[in-house]
C-alpha positions in Angstrom: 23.1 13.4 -12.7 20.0 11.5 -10.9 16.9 13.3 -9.9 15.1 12.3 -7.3 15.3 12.2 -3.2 15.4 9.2 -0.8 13.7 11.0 2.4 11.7 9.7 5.5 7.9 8.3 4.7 6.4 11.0 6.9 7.6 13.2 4.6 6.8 11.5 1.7 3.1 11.9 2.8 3.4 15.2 4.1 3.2 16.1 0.0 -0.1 16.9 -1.2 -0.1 15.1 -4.1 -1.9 11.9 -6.0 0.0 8.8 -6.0 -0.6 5.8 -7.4 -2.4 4.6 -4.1 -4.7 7.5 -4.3 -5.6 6.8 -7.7 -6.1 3.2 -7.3 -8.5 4.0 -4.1 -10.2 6.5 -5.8 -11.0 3.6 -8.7 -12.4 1.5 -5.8 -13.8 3.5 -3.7 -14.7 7.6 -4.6 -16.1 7.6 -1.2 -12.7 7.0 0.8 -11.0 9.0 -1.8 -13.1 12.3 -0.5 -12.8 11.6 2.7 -9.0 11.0 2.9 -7.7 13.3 0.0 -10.3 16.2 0.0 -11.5 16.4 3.3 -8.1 15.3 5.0 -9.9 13.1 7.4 -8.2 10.2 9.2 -9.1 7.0 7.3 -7.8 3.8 8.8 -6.7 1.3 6.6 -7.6 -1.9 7.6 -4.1 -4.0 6.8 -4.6 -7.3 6.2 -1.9 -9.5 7.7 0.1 -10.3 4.8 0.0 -6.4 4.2 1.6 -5.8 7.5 4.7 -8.4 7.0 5.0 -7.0 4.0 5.5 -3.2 5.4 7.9 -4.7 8.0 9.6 -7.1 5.7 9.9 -3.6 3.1 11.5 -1.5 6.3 14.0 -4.3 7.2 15.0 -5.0 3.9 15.3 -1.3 2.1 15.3 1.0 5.4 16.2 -0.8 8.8 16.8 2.5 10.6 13.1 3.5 10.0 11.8 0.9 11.8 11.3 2.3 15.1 9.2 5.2 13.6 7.1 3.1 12.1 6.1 0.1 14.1 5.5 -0.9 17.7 6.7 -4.0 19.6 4.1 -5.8 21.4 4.4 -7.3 24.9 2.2 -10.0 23.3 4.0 -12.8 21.9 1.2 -13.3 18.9 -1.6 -11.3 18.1 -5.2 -11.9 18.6 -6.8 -14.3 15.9 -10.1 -15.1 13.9 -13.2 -13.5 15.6 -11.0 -12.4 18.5 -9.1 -9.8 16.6 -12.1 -9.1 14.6 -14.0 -7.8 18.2 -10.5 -6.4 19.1 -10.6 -4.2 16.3 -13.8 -3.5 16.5 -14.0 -2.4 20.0 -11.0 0.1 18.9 -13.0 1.5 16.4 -16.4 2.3 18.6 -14.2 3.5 20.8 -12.0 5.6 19.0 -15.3 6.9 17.4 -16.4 7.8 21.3 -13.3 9.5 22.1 -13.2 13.4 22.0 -10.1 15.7 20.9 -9.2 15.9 24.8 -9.2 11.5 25.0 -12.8 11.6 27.1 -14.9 8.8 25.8 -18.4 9.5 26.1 -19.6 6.1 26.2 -19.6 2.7 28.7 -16.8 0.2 28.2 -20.3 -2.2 27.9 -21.9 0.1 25.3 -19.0 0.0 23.3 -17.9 -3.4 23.8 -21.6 -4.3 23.0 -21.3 -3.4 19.7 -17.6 -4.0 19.3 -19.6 -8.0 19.7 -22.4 -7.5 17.1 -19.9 -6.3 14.6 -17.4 -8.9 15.4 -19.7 -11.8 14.3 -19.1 -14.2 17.6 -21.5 -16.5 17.8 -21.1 -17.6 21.6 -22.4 -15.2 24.0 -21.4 -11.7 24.8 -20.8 -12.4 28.6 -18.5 -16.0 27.3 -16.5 -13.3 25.3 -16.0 -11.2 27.5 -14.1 -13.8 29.5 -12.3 -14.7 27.5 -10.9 -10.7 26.1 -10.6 -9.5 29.9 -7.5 -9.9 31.5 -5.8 -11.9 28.1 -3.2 -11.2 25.9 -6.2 -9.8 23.5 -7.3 -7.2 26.0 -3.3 -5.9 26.3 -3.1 -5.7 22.3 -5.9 -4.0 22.0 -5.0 -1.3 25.1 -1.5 -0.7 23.2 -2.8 -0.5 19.6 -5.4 2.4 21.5 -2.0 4.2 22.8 0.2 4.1 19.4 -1.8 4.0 16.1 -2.8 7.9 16.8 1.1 8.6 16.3 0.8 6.8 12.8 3.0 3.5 14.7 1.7 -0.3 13.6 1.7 -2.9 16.2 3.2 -5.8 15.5 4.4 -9.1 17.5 7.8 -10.8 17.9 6.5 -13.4 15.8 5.7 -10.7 13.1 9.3 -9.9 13.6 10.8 -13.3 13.7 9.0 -14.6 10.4 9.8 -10.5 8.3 13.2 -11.2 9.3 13.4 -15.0 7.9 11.4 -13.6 4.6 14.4 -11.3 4.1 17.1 -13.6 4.6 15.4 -16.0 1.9 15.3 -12.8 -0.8 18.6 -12.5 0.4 19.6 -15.8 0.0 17.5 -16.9 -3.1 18.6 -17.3 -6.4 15.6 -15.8 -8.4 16.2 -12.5 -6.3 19.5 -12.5 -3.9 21.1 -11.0 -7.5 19.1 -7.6 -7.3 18.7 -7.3 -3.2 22.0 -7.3 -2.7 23.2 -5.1 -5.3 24.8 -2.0 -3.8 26.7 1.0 -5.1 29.6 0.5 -7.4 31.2 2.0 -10.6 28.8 0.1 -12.7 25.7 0.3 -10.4 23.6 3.1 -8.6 21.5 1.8 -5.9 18.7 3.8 -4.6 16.1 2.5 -2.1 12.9 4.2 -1.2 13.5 6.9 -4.3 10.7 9.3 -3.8 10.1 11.5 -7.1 7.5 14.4 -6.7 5.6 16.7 -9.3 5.7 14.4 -12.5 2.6 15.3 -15.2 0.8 12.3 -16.5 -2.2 13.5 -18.9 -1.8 17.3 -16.9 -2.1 15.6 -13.2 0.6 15.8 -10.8 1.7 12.7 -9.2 4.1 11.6 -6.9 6.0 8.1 -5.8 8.0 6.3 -4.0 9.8 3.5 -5.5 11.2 0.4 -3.6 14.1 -0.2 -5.5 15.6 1.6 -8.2 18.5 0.3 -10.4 20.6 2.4 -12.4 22.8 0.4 -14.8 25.7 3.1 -15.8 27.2 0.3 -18.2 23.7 -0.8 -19.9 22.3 2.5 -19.4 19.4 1.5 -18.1 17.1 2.2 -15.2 15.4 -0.4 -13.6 12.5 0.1 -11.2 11.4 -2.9 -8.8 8.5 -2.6 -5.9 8.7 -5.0 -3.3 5.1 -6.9 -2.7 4.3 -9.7 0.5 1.1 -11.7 -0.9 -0.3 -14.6 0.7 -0.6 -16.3 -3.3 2.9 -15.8 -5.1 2.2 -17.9 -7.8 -1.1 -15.9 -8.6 0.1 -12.3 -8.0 -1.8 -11.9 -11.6 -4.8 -12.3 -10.1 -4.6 -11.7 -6.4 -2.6 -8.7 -6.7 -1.6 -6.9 -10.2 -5.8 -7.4 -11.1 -7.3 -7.0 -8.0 -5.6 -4.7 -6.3 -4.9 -2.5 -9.4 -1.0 -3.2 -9.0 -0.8 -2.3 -12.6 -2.3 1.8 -12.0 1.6 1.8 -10.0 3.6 -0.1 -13.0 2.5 3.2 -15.2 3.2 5.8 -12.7 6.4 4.7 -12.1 7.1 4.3 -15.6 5.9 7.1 -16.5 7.5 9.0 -13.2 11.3 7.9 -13.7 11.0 8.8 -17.5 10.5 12.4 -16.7 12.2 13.5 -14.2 15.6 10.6 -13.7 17.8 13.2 -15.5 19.1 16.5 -14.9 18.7 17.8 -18.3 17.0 16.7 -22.0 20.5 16.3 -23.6 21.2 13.3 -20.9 18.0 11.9 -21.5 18.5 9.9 -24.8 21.3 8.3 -23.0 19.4 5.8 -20.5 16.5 3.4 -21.3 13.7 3.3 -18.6 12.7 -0.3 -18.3 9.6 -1.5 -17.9 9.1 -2.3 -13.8 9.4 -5.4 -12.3 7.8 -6.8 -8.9 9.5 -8.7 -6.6 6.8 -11.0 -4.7 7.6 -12.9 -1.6 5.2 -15.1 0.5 4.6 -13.6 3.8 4.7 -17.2 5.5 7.8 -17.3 3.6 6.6 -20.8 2.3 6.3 -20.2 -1.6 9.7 -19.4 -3.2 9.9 -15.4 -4.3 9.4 -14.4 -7.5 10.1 -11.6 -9.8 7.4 -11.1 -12.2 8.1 -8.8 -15.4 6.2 -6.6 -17.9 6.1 -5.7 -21.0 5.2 -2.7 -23.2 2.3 -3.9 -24.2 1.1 -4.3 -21.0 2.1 -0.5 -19.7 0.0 0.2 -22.7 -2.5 -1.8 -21.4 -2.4 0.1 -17.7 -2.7 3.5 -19.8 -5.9 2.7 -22.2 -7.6 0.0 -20.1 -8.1 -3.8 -20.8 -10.3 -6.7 -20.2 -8.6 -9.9 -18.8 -12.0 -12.7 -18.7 -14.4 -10.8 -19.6 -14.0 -8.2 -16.5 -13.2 -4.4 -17.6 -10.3 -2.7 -15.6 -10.0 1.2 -16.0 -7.1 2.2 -17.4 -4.5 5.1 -16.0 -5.8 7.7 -18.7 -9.8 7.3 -18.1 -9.3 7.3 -13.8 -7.2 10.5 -14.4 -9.9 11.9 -16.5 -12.7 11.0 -14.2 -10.4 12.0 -11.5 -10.1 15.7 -12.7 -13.9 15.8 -13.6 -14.3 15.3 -9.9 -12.4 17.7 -8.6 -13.6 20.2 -11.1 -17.3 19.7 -10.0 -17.1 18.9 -6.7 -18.7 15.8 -7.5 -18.0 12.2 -5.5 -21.1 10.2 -5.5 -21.4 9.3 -9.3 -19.1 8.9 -12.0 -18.2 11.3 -15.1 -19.9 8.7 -17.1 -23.2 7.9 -15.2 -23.7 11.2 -14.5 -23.3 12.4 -18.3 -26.0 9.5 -19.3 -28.3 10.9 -16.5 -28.1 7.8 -14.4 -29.1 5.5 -17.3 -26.8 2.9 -17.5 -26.9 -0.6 -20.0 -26.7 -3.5 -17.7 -24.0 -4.8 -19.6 -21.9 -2.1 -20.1 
């Protein structure tokens, strides 16, 4: 009766198709969006650290037996901090950068690390760093994070571990969410975690996603669609998260996704009611009690025709589609539909 595939992530990406990820990166930032969707060249994402427990916190809740392919246990106990993991990852990106197809790397370990310290922003000398990277738990992190995040692997720490798997037991365990993380197949219920839908239309675009959580209600006859989000500021996911990181572009797509293609056939469709989705926000010092925040129509609207929330503008789902197409029509990255139509004359206000 259900449509729709739970399958591995790597193959999830291996499908060339927009998501709501690439449309939110291509609102913020056209540049990347070329680079990682057009050209196919390896971007990096820099994750912060709330981003990462999240990811593990996401495997060992929804997908335990994917953990292995995804992440990579340290021999560190924690992982560099401050201005020392700034200059770790920075000396893995010069050298990365230096390093050919065949792993030769054409430049000094003091070139690099050189400016691996400019970028870093240390404000003791290069030698006193030095010192302190070389032969420390810093210099090992950033050797094994040189070996593994070229097989798509994240490195993460015991502690990393220890603290994703005491944020799990407290969504487990909560009452605001322990009702829908625990919920498993049953007559009344169909569970499925990590549903990946592919080839949905919104406004003529194909899209795909992958949903966290999906919660068919066979005695409702409803269909419930949750994402699973790790934020340092639960009780402001409004304006840490769903604003500023364009949560709401996903709320829409999935919407908009399980609505065409959860059933089989039209006949079945007027039987279940799509819900609007809900996100289920934990604290990834697992200090802040989870929440589950919900929408509403109006606000799906809202993430379709665009809205203003104190006095900032945010793009709505149908004009980044329709900028989006424009783009790929004309070849065109380094100016919008809109600039370019006005000739580069633009009101300073808006």
């Amino acid at each position: 009766m259900i449509k729709g595939a739970t399958k591995t992530e790597a193959v999830y990406r291996a499908v060339m198709l927009d998501s709501s990820s690439s449309l939110k990166e291509f609102s913020m930032d056209r540049k990347k969006y070329f680079k990682k969707y057009i050209l196919n060249e390896v971007v990096e994402d820099k994750d912060t650290q709330a981003a990462t427990i999240g990811r593990v916190v996401e495997t060992l809740l929804l997908e335990p037996q994917e953990f292995d392919k995804r992440f990579y246990m340290s021999s560190c106990a924690a992982a560099p901090t401050g201005l020392m993991l700034a200059f770790v990852e920075a000396l893995y990106k010069c050298t990365k950068e230096a390093t050919d197809d065949f792993g030769n790397v054409s430049r000094t370990f003091e070139e690099i690390s050189k400016d691996a310290y400019t970028e870093s922003g240390f404000k003791i000398k290069y030698d006193a760093v030095i010192s302190k990277f070389v032969g420390s738990d810093a210099e090992l992190f950033y050797e094994e994070i040189r070996k593994v995040r070229s097989n798509g692997l994240t490195v993460i720490t015991t502690e990393d571990v220890t603290n994703a798997e005491k944020i799990v037991d407290e969504l487990r365990n909560n009452p605001v969410t322990k009702d829908v993380v625990n919920l498993v197949n049953s007559a009344r219920w169909e569970i499925r975690n990590q549903w990946q839908v592919e080839g949905y239309t919104v406004d003529s675009h194909l899209f795909k996603s992958m949903m966290d959580k999906v919660v068919i209600d066979h005695q409702e006859k409803t269909i419930q669609v949750y994402d699973l989000k790790c934020t340092w500021s639960v009780e402001n996911f409004l304006e840490e998260y769903y604003l500023y990181r364009r949560a709401y572009i996903q709320a829409y797509l999935y919407y908009v996704g399980a609505n065409q293609i959860t059933f089989e056939n039209d006949s079945e469709k007027g039987d279940y009611k799509v819900l609007p989705p809900r996100f289920i926000v934990c604290d990834s010092t697992n200090y802040y009690n989870p929440l589950i925040y919900t929408l509403t129509d109006k606000d799906l609207k809202d993430a379709y025709e665009g809205f203003e929330h104190k006095n900032r503008k945010y793009a709505g789902v149908k004009e980044l589609i329709e900028d989006l197409k424009w783009a790929l029509a004309n070849n065109t990255w380094n100016i919008s539909k809109q600039n370019y139509l006005s000739n580069g004359l633009v009101n300073i206000r808006g």
